[in-house]
C-alpha positions as CSV (number, residue, x, y, z in Angstrom):
1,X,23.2,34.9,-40.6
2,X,21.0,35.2,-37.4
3,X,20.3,31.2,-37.8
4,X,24.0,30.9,-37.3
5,X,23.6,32.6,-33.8
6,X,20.2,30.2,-32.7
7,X,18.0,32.9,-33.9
8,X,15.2,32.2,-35.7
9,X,13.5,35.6,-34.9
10,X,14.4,38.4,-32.9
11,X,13.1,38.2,-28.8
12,X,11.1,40.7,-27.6
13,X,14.1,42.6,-25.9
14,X,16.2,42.6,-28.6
15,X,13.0,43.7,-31.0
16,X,13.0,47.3,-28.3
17,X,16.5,47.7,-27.8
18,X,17.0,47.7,-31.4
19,X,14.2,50.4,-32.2
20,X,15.6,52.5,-29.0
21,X,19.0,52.0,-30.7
22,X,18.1,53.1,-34.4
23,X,15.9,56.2,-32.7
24,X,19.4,57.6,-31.5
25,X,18.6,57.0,-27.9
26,X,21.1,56.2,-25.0
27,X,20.2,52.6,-24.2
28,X,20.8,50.0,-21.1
29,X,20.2,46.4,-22.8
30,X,19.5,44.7,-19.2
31,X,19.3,40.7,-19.8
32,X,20.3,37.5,-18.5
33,X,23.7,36.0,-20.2
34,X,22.6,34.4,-23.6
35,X,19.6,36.6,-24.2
36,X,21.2,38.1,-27.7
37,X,22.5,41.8,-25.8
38,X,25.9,41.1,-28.9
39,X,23.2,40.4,-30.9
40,X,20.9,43.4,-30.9
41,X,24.0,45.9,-30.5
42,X,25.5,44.3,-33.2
43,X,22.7,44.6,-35.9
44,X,21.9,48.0,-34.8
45,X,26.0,49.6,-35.1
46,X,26.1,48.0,-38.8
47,X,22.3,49.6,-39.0
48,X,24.4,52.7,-38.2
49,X,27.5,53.1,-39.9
50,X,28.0,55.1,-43.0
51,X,30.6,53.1,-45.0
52,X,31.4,56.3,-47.1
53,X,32.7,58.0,-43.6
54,X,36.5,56.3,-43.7
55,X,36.7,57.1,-39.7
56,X,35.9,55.7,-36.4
57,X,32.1,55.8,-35.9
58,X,31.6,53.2,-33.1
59,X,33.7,52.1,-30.4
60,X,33.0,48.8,-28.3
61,X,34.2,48.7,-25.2
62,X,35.0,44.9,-23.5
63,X,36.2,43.9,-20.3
64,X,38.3,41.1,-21.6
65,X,40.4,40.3,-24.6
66,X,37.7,36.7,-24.1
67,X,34.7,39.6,-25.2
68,X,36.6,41.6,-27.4
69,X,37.6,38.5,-29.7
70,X,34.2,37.2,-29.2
71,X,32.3,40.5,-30.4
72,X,34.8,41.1,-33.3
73,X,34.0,37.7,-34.4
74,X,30.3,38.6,-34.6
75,X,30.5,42.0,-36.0
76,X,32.4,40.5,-38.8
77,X,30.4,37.5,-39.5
78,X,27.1,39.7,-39.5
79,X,28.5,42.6,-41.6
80,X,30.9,40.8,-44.2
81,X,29.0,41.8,-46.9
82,X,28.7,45.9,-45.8
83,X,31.8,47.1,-46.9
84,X,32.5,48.3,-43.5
85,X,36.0,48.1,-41.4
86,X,35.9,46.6,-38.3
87,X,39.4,46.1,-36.1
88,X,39.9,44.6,-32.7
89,X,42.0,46.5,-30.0
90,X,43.7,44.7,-27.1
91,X,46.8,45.6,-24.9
92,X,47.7,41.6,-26.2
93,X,50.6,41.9,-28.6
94,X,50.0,42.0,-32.3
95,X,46.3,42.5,-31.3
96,X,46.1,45.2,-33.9
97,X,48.5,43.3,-37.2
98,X,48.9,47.2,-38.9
99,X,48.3,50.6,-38.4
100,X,45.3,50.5,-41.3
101,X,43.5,48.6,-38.8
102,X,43.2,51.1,-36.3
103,X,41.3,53.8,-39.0
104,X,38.3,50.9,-38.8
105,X,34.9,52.7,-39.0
106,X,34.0,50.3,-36.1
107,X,36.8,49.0,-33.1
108,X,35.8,46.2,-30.6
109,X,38.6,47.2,-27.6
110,X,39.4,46.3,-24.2
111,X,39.5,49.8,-22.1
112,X,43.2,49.6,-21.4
113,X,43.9,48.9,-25.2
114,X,41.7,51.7,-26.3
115,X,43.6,53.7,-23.9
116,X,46.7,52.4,-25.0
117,X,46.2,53.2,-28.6
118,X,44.6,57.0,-28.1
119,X,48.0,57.4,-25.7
120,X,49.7,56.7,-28.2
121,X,47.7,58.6,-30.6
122,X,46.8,55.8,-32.9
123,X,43.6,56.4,-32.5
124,X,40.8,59.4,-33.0
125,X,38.0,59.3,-30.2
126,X,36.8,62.5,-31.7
127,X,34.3,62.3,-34.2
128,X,32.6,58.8,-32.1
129,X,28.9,58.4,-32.9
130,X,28.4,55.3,-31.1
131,X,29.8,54.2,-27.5
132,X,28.7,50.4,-26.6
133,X,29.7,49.3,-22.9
134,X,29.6,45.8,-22.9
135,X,29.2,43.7,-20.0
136,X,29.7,47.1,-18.0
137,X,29.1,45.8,-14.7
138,X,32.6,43.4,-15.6
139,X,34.3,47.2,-15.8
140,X,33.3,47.7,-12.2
141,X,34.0,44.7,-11.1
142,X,37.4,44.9,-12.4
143,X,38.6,48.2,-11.6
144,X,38.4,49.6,-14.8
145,X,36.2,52.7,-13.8
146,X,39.0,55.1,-13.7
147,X,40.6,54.5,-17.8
148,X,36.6,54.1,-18.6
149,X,35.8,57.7,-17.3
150,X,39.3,58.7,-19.1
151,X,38.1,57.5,-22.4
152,X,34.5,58.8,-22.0
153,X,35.9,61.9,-21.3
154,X,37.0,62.1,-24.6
155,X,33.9,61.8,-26.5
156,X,31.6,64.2,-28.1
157,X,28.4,64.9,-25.6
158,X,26.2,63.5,-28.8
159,X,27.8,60.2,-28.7
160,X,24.5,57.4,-28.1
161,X,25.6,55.4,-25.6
162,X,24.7,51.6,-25.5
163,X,25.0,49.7,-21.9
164,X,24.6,45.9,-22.1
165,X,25.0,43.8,-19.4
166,X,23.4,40.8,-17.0
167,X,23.2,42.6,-13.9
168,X,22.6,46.2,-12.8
169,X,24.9,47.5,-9.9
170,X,24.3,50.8,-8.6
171,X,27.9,51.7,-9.8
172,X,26.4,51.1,-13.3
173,X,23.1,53.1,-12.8
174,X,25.5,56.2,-11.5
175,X,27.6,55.9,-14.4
176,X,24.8,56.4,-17.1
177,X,23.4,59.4,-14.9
């Protein structure tokens, strides 16, 4: 499957990111665009999930319905065989086809249609294991600080948090403080 994605082997930062991931440990994957970040978060989540806990384990957060459909499309293709339930989240309608979509053990959102869903109470933020922030310095960028700090606030304090993105503003470095 990783041939599919131009990977012969794994690089050297996806090789660390990866152990720092499996060892339970917060993690900023700092890289240039098309370095494998999606990649190594992606192999380490499936790593992750127990597929005999039916509930959401691992929320991905996007900037852009572009990453979310982009991510889902990876998760998918690397973990069709695990018997695990991945959805896709956007405020797009008909993003999410059913409500049995939104019990995925894994969802791959935008922030506002994360948000809109938990308003809504469609979906349990609860019992997360895994938070991944991808292309965080996008949420800055963007204005999305505000609904990201919302969400986060409705974590568990043991949730592993996983921060990819290309460059490193200071508003990202105070956000993982």
């Amino acid at each position: 499957i990783l041939l599919d994605y131009g990977l012969q082997k794994l690089s050297e930062i996806q090789a660390k990111g990866i152990t720092s991931i499996l060892q339970f440990q917060d993690t900023i994957i700092h890289s240039q665009a098309g370095s494998g970040k999606s990649v190594l978060y992606a192999i380490s989540i499936l790593q992750m999930i127990d597929p005999s806990i039916q509930q959401l384990q691992a929320l991905i957060l996007s900037p852009t319905r572009y990453v979310v459909s982009r991510d889902y499309k990876l998760l998918l293709k690397l973990g069709e065989s695990m018997n695990i339930s991945i959805a896709s989240c956007t405020t797009k309608p008909g993003s999410v086809e059913n409500l049995e979509e939104i019990k995925a053990q894994i969802i791959i959102g935008t922030v506002s249609g994360v948000k809109e869903m938990r308003n809504k109470d469609l979906v349990q933020l609860g019992k997360v294991r895994l938070l991944v922030l991808d292309e965080a310095d996008e949420f800055f960028g963007r204005g999305l600080e505000a609904d990201l700090r919302c969400l986060t606030k409705l974590l568990v304090d043991e949730t592993q948090i996983i921060v990819s993105t290309c460059t490193l503003p200071e508003e990202v470095k105070k956000y993982t403080e």
